[in-house]
C-alpha positions in Angstrom: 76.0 -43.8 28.8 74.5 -43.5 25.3 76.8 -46.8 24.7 75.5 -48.9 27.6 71.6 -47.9 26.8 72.2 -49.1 22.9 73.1 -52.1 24.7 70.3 -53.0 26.7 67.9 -51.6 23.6 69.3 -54.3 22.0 69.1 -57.0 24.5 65.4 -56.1 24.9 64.7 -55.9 21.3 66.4 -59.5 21.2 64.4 -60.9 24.1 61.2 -59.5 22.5 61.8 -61.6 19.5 62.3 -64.9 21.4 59.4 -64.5 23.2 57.6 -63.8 20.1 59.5 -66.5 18.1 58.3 -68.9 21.4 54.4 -68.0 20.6 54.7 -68.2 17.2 55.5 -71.7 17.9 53.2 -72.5 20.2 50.8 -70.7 18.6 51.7 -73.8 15.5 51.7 -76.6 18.1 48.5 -75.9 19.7 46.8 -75.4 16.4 48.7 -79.0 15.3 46.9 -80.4 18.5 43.9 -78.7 17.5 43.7 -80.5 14.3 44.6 -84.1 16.1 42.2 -83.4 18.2 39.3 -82.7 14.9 40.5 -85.8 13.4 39.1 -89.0 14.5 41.0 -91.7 13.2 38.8 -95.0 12.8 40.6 -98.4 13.8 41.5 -98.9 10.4 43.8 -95.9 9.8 45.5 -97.0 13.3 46.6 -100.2 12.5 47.5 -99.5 8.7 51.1 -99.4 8.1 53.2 -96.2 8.1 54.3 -96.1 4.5 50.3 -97.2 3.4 49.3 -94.2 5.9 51.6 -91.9 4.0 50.9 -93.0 1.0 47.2 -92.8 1.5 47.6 -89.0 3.6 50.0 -87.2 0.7 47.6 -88.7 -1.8 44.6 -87.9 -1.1 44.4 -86.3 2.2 42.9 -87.0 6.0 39.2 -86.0 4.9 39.2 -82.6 3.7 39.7 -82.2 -0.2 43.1 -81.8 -1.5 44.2 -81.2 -5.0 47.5 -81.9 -7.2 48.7 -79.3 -9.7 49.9 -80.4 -12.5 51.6 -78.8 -15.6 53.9 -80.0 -18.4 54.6 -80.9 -22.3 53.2 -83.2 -24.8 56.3 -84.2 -27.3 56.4 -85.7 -30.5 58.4 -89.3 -31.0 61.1 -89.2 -32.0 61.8 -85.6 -32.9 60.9 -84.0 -29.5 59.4 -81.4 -31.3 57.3 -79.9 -28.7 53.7 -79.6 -29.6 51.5 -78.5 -26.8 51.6 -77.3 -23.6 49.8 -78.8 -20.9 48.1 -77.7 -17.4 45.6 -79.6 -15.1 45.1 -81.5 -11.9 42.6 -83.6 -9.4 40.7 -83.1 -6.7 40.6 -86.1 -3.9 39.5 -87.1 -0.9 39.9 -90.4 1.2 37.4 -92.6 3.0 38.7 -94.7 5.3 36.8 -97.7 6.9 36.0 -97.8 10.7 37.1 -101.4 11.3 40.6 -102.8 10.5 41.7 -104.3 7.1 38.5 -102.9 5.3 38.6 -101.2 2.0 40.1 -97.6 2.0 38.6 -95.6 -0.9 40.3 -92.5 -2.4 37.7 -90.5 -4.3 38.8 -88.2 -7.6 37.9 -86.2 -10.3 41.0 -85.1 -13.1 40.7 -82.9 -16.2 43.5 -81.4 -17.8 44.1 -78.9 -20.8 46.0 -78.9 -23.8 47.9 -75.2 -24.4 50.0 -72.9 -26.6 53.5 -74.5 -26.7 54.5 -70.6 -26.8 51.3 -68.5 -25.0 50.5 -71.2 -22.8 47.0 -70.3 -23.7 44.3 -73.3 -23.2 43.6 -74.1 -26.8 40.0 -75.4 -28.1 41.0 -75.7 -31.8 43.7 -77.3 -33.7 44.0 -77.5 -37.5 40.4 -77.1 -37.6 39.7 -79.8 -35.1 37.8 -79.3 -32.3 40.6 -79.8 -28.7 38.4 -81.6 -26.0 40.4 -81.6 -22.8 40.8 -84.9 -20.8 37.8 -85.2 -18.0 37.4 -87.7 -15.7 34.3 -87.3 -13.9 35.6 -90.0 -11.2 38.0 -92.5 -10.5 37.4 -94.8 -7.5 40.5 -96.3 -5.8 41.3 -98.8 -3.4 44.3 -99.1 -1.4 46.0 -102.3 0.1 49.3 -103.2 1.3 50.8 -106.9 0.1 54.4 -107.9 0.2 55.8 -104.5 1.0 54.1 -102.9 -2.4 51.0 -100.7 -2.5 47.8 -101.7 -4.5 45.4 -99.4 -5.9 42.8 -101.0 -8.0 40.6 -98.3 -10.2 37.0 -98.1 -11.4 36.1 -96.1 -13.7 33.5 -95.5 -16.7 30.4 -94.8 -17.3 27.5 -97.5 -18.5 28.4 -100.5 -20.5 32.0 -99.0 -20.3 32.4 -99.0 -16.5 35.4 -101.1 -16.2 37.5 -102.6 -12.7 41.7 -102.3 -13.4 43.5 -104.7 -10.9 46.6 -103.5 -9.8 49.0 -106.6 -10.9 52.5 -105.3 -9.7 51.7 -102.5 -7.2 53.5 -99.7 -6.3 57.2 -100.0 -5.2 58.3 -97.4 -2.6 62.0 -96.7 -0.6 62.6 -94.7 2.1 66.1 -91.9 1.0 66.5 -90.1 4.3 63.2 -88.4 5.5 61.6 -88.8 2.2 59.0 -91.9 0.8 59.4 -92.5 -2.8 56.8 -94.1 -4.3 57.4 -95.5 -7.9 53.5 -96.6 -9.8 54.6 -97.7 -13.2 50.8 -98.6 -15.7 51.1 -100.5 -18.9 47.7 -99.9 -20.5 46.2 -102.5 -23.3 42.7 -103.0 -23.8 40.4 -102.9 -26.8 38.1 -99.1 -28.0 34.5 -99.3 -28.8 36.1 -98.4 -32.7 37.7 -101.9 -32.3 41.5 -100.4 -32.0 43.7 -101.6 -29.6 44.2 -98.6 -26.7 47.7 -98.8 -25.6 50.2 -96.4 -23.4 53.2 -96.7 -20.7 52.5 -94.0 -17.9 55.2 -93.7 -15.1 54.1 -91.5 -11.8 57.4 -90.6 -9.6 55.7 -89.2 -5.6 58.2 -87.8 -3.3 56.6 -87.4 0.0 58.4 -85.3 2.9 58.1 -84.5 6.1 55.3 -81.8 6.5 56.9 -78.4 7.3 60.9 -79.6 5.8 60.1 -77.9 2.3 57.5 -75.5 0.9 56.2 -78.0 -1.3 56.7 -81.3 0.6 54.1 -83.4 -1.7 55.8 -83.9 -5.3 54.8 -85.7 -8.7 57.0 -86.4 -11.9 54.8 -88.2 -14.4 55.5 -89.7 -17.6 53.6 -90.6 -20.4 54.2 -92.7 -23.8 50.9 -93.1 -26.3 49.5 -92.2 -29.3 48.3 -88.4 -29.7 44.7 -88.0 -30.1 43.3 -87.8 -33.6 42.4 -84.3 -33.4 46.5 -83.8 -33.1 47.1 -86.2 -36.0 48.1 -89.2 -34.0 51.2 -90.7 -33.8 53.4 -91.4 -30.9 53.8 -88.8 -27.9 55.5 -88.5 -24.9 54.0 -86.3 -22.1 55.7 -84.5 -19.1 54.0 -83.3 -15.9 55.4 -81.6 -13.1 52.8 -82.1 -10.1 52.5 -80.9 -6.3 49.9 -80.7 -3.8 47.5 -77.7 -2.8 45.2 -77.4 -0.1 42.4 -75.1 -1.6 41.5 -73.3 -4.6 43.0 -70.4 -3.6 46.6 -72.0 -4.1 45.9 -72.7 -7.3 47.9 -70.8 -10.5 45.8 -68.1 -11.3 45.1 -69.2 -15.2 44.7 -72.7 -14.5 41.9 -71.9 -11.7 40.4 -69.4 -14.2 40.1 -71.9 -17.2 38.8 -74.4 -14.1 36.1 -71.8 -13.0 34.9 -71.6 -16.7 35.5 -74.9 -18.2 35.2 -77.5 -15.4 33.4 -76.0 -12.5 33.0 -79.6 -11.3 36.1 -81.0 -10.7 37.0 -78.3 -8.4 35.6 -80.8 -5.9 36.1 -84.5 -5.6 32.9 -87.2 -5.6 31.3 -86.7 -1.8 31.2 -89.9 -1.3 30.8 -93.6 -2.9 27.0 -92.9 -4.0 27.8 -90.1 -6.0 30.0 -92.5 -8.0 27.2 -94.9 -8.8 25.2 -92.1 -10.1 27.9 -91.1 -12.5 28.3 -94.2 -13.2 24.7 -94.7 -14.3 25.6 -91.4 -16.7 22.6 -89.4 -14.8 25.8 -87.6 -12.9 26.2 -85.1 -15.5 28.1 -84.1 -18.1 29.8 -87.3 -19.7 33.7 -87.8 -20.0 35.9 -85.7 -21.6 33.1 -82.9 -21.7 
């Protein structure tokens, strides 16, 4: 008797978790309905291509602001000796145009810090130099699709030194089961206000998968050849970020979002919107880059 009510315990105990399994889920598929139902997508998003839609979406989000962690190495060439540490990330969001084929316009801020090689502290001198980290108060992007590659051409700069960067070859991307690869390789060459030529090869590596497959499912490998900056001694470098998505501050690594709280309050949030830009741009938006 004791057997048989173990028994049907048990069976209860397993129907009880089904059931509550079966809510759980439903529970996630109404709230997934939920959020269709928020979003309104204009005509543009509906006829954009699926690999431009993901692209765009993993990027820089549907509307709310979404930010990519990033943190890595800065090498020396060709030792490998490895210098510095390195944390950061962006904040971005996405405006996309009611009618068809109009622009679509990812908004971002980036900054990232040098660090420790050993503490992974964020370091502010060097050899007596003073370490400024990398700021970019904005970056405006436009997206288009051409001949099965992506386009993203930047703006960026403030005052004399705003500047437009056509995208020449656009970014390649493959389909490897379930997951987009998009490949965005920059070859950088233009002339410094000192009258040096800037030049640097930067590779980005974005591995895109389905929502809800992996814990992380939006992914960035980046790569970096250049010159250090002078406060470092200059000389050739080689940079390597790991990078991944996050949907609020509160996902962010507690050090990082410490340093960002202190240091770079700002670019905790993206630019609201295009006007914003044209402010910074004007350099009455604030501090100035790399401050």
């Amino acid at each position: 008797m004791k057997k048989f009510s173990k028994i049907i315990a048990c069976f209860v105990a397993m129907i009880v978790a089904v059931a509550c399994q079966t809510k759980k889920e439903d529970k996630i598929a109404l709230n997934n309905e939920a959020k269709e139902e928020l979003v309104k997508r204009p005509a543009s998003y509906e006829a954009a291509p699926e690999a431009l839609k993901i692209w765009v979406d993993a990027r820089a989000g549907t509307g709310e602001a979404v930010h990519w962690i990033a943190d890595g190495s800065v090498y020396e060439y060709p030792s490998g000796k490895k210098l510095f540490g390195m944390i950061g990330f962006d904040s971005s969001t996405i405006i996309w145009p009611e009618e068809a084929g109009g622009e679509i316009t990812h908004l971002t801020r980036k900054t990232f810090a040098y660090t420790d090689p050993e503490t992974g502290e964020v370091i502010k001198e060097y050899n007596g130099n003073e370490v400024k980290p990398i700021a970019y108060p904005y970056q405006m992007i436009t997206y288009r699709l051409e001949n099965d590659r992506i386009y993203g051409d930047v703006e960026q700069g403030v005052g004399e030194r705003v500047q437009k960067i056509k995208s020449k070859d656009g970014i390649p991307f493959r389909k490897l089961g379930d997951t987009y690869i998009y490949n965005a390789q920059v070859y950088l060459d233009f002339p410094l206000p000192t009258g040096k030529q800037y030049q640097a090869w930067e590779n980005y590596d974005f591995f895109v998968n389905p929502e809800g497959s992996i814990e992380e499912p939006h992914q960035m490998t980046w790569q970096r050849y250049g010159q250090l900056p002078s406060w470092a001694g200059g000389g050739p470098a080689i940079i390597h970020l790991h990078s991944w998505r996050v949907e609020s501050h509160d996902e962010f690594p507690p050090k990082l979002l410490e340093w960002a709280k202190a240091d770079k309050p700002n670019w905790l949030n993206p630019p609201k919107d295009i006007a914003e830009v044209r402010t910074l741009q004007k350099g009455e938006g604030g501090p100035g880059w790399g401050q």
